[in-house]
C-alpha positions, 0 to 999 in steps of 0.5 A: 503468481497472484495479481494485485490490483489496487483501488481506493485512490483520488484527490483529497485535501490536505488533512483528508483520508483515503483508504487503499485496497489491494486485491489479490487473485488468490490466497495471501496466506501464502505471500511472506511479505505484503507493501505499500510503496509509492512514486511520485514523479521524478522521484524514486519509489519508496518503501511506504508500510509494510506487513508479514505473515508474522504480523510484523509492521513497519512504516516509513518515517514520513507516515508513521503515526498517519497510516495505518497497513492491514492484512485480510486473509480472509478476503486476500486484501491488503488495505492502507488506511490513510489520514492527515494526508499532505501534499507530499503523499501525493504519489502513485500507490503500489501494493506489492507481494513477495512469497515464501518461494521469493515470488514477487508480484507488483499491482499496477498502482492507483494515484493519490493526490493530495491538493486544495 
C-alpha cells in the first residue's frame, strides 16, 4: 500500500495561494484515482479535486476556476495549485489514493487557513 504525505499548508490571506504536495512512497502510475479532499471543524469531509489515470478532472463547485489538481508520475507527486483562497477553504487538506486493486491509501493532512 503507498503512503501519502501532504506538505505546502499554512496561513495565507484571502485572495493568496498556496500550492499543496502529496507525496507518494512508491509509483502512482498504479493508483486509478488521486484526491484532494478537506475538513474543516465540525464539518464533514469533502470531495475538493480529483484526477484518474485517465486525466480525467473534477472539481468541486466551490473551487472550480480557483484550483487547479495535477499529477507527476514521474515524481509520484499530486499537487493542488491553490488561489483567490477565502476564509471558507480554511481546512485540513487530505490527499487521497484509490488503486486499480480497490486499495485505499489517506496521508495525514496539512492545514490551510485562510485568515487576515
Amino acid at each position: 500500500q503507498v503512503q501519502l504525505v501532504e506538505s505546502g499548508g499554512g496561513l495565507v490571506q484571502p485572495g493568496g495561494s498556496l500550492r499543496l504536495s502529496c507525496a507518494a512512497s512508491g509509483s502512482i502510475s498504479s493508483i486509478y484515482l488521486m484526491a484532494w479532499y478537506r475538513q474543516a471543524p465540525g464539518k464533514q469531509r469533502e470531495l475538493v479535486a480529483q484526477d484518474t489515470t485517465s486525466s480525467v478532472t473534477s472539481y468541486a463547485d466551490s473551487v472550480k476556476g480557483r484550483f487547479t489538481i495535477s499529477r507527476d508520475n514521474a515524481k509520484n507527486t499530486l499537487d493542488l495549485q491553490m488561489t483567490n483562497l477565502k476564509p471558507e477553504d480554511t481546512a485540513v487538506y487530505l490527499c487521497y489514493g484509490l488503486s486499480h486493486r480497490g486499495s485505499v491509501s489517506w496521508g495525514q493532512g496539512t492545514q490551510v487557513t485562510v485568515s487576515s
